[in-house]
Structures are given as C-alpha cells and as structure tokens.
N, CA, C and O atoms as a MOPAC input file, in Angstrom:
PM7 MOZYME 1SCF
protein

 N    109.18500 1   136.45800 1   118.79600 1
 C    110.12500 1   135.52100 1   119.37200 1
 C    111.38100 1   136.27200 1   119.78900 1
 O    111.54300 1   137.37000 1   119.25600 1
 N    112.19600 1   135.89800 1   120.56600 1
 C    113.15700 1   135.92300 1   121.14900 1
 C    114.41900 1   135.92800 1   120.17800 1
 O    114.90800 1   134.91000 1   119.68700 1
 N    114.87900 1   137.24500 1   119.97300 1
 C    116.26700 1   136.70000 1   118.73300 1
 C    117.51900 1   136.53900 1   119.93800 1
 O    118.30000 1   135.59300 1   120.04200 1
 N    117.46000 1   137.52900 1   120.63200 1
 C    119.14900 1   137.86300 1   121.42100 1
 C    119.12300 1   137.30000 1   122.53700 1
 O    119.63800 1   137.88600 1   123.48900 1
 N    118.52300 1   136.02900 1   122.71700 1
 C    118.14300 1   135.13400 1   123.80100 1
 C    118.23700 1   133.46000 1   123.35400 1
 O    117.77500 1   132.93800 1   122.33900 1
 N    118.95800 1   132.85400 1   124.41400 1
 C    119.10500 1   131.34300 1   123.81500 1
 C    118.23500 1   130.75600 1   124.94000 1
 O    117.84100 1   131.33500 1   125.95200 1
 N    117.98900 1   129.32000 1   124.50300 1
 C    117.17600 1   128.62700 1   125.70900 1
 C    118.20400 1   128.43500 1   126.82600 1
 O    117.70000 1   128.30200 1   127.94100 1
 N    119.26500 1   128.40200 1   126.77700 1
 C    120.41600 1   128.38600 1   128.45300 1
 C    120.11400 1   129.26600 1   128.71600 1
 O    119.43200 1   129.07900 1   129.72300 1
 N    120.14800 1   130.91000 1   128.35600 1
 C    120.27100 1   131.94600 1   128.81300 1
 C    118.85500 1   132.39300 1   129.99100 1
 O    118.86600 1   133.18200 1   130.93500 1
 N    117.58300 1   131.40900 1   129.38200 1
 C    116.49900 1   131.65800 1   129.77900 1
 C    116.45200 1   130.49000 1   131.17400 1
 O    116.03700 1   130.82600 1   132.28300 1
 N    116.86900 1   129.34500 1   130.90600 1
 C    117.04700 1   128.37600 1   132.07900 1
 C    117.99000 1   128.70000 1   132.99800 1
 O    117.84300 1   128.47900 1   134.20000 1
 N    118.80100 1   129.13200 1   132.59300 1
 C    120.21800 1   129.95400 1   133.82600 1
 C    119.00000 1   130.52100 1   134.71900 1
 O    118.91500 1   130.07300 1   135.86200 1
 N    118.11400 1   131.40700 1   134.31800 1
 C    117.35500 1   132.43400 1   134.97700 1
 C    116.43600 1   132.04700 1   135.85700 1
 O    115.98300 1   132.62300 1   136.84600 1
 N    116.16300 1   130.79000 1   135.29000 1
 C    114.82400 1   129.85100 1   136.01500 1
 C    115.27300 1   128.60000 1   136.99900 1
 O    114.47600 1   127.76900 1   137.43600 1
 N    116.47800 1   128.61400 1   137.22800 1
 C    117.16400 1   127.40800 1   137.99900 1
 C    116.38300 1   127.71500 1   139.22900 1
 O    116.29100 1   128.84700 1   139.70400 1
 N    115.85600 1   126.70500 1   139.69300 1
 C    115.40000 1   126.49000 1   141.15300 1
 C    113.85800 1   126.99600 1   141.12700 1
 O    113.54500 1   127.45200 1   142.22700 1
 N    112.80900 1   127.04000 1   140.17400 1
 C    111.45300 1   127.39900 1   139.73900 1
 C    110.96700 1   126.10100 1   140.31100 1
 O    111.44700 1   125.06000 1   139.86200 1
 N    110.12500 1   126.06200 1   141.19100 1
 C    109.49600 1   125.19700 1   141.24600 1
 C    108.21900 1   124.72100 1   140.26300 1
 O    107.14300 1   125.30700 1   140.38400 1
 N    108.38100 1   123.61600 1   139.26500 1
 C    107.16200 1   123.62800 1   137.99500 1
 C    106.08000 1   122.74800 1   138.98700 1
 O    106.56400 1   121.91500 1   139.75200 1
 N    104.96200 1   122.90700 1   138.95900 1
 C    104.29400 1   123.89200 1   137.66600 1
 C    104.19600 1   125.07300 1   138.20000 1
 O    103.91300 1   125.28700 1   139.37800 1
 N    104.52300 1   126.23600 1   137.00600 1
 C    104.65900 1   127.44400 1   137.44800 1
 C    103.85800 1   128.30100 1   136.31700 1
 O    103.77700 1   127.97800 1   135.13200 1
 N    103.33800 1   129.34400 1   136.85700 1
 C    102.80600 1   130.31000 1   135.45600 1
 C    103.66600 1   131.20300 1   135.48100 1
 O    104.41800 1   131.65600 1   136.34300 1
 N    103.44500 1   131.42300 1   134.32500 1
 C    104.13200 1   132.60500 1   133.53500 1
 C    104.55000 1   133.83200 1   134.21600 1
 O    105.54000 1   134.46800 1   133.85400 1
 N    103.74000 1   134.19700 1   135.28400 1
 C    103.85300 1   135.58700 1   136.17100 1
 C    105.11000 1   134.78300 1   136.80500 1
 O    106.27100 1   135.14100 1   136.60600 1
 N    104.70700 1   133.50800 1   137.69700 1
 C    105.94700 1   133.00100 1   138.28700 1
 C    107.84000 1   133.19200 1   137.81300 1
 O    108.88900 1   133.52300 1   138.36600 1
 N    107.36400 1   132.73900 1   136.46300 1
 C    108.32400 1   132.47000 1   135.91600 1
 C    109.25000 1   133.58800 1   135.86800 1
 O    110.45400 1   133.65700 1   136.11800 1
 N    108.46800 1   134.37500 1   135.51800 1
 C    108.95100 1   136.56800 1   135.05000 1
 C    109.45300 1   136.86200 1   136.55000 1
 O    110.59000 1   137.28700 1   136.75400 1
 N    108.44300 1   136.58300 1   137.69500 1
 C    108.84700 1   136.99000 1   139.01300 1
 C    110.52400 1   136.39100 1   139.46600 1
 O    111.34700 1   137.16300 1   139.95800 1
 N    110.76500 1   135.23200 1   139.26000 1
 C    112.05200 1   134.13100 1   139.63500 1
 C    113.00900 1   134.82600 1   138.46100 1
 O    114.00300 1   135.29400 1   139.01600 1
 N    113.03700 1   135.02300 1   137.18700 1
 C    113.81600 1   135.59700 1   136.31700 1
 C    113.82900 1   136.88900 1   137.35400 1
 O    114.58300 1   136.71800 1   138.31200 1
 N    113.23200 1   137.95800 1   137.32900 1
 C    113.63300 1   139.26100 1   137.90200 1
 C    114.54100 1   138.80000 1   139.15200 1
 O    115.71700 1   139.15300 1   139.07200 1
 N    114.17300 1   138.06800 1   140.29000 1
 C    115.07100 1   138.11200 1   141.58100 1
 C    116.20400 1   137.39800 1   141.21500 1
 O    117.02500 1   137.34600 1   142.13100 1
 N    116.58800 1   136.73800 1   140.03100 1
 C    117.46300 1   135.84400 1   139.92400 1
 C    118.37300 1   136.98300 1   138.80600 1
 O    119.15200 1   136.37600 1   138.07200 1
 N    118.35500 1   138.19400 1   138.65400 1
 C    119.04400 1   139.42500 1   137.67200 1
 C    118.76700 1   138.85300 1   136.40200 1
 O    119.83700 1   138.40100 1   135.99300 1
 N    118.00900 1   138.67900 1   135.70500 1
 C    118.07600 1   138.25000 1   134.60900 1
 C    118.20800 1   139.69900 1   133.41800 1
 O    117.99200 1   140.86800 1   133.73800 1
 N    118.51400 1   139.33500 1   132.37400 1
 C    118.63000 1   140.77300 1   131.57600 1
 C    117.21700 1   141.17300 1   130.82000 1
 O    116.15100 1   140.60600 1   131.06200 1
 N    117.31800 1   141.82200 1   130.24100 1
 C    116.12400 1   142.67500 1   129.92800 1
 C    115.51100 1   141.59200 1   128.65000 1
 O    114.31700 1   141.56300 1   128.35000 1
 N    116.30600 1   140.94500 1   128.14800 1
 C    116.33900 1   140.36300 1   126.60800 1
 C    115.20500 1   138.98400 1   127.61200 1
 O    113.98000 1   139.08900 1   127.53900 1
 N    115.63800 1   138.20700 1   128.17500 1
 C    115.35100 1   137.54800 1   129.22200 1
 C    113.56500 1   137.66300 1   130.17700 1
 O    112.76500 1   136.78100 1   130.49100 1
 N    113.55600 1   138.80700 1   130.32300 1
 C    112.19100 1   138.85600 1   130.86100 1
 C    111.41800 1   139.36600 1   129.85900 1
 O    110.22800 1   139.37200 1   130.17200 1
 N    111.66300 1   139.82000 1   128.71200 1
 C    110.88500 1   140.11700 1   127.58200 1
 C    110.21900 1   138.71100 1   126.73600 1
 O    109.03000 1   138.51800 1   126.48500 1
 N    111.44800 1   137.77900 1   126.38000 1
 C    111.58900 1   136.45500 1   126.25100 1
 C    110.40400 1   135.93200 1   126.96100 1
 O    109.46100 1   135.42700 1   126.35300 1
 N    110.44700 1   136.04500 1   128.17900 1
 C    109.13400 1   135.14800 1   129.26600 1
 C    108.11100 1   135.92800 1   129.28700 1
 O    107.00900 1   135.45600 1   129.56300 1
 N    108.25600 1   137.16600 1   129.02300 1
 C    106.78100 1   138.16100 1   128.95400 1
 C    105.60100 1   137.75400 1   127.62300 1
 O    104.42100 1   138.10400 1   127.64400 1
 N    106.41000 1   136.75300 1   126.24800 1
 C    105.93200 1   136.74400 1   125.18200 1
 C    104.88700 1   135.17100 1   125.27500 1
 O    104.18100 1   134.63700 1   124.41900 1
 N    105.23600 1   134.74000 1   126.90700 1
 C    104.69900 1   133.50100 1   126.87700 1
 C    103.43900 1   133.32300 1   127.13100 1
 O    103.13500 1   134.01200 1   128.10500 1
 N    102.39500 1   132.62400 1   126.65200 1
 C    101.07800 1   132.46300 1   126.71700 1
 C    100.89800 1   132.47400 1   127.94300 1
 O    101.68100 1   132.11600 1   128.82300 1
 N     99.83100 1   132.89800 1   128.03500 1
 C     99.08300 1   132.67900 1   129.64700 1
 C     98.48700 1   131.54200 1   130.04800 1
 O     97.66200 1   131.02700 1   129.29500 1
 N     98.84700 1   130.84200 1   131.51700 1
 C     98.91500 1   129.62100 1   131.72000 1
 C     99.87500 1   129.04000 1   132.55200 1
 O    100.78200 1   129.80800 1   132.87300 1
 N     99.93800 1   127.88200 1   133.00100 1
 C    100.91500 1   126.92900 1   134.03800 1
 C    101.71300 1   126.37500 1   133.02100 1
 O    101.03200 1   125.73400 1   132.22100 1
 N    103.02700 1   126.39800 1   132.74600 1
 C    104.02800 1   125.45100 1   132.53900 1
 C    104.89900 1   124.35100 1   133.08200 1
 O    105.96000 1   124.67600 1   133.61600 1
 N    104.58700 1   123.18300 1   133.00700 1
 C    105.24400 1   122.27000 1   133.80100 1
 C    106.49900 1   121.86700 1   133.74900 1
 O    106.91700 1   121.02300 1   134.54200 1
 N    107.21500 1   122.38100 1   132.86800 1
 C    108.78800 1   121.70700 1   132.70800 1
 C    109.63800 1   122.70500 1   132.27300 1
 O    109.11000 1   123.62000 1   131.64000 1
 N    110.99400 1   122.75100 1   132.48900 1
 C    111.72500 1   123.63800 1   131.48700 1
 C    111.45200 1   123.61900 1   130.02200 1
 O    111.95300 1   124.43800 1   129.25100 1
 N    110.84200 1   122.89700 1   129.74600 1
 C    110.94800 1   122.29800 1   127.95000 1
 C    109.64100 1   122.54000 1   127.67400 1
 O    109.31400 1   122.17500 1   126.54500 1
 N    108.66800 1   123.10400 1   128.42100 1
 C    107.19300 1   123.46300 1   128.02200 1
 C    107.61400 1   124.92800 1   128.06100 1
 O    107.07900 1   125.61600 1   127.19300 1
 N    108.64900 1   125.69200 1   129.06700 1
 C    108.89600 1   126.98200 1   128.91800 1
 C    109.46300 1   127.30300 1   127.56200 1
 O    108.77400 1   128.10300 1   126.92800 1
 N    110.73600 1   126.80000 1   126.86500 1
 C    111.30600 1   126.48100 1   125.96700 1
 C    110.70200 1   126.86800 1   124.76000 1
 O    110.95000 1   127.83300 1   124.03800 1
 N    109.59200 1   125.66800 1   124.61300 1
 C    108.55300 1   125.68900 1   123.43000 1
 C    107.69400 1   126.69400 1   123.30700 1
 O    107.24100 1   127.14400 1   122.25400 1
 N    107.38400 1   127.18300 1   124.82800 1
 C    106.48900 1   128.56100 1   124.54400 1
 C    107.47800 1   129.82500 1   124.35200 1
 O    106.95500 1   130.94000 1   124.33300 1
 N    108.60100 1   129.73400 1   124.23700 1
 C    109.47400 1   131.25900 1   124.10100 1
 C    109.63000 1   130.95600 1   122.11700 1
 O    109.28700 1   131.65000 1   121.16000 1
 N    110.40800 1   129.39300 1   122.23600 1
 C    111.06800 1   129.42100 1   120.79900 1
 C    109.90600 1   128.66000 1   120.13900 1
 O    109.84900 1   129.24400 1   119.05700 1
 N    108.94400 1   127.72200 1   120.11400 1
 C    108.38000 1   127.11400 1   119.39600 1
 C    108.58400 1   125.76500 1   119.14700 1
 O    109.78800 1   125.51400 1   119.10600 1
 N    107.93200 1   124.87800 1   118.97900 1
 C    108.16600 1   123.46000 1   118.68100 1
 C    109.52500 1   123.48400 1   117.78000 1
 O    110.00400 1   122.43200 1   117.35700 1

C-alpha cells in the first residue's frame, strides 16, 4: 500500500480520466498530468482491470 500518498494526492492526478478506465489508463493520465513518483507507484499496485469511479480507484490503492 501506499504510505506517502493520500487519496487527493492520487485524484489531483486523475482529474479529467474518463471512467471506465484501466489501470494502464489510469498510470498513462497520472504520468501526462506530472504526477510524482509516490503517485504512479500508488496506481502501479492496482489490480488489473477497468475501474469505474474515483472511489473504485481509491479502494484499489487504500482498501475498503
């Protein structure tokens, strides 16, 4: 999990993602959007698969 990463820090990064998005998506929109290293590591840890909401991204970085 993600210690030096908050869920804003990860949605700042993802503003304007069109859902449903997979995971590659997600990593791709974080990189063009500068996200920090803490940040695409964060989205790198996420299952493989389509996420439909900010709050399905959320749950797959931090957990229910």
């Amino acid at each position: 999990m993600a210690e030096k990463v908050s869920p804003i820090d990860i949605q700042k990064h993802l503003s304007g993602v069109e859902y449903p998005a997979s995971k590659q998506a997600l990593v791709d929109h974080a990189k063009e959007s500068g996200a920090p290293q803490e940040v695409l590591d964060a989205l790198q840890e996420l299952g493989d698969g389509d996420y439909d909401a900010p709050t399905a991204v959320t749950h797959g970085v931090f957990g229910s």
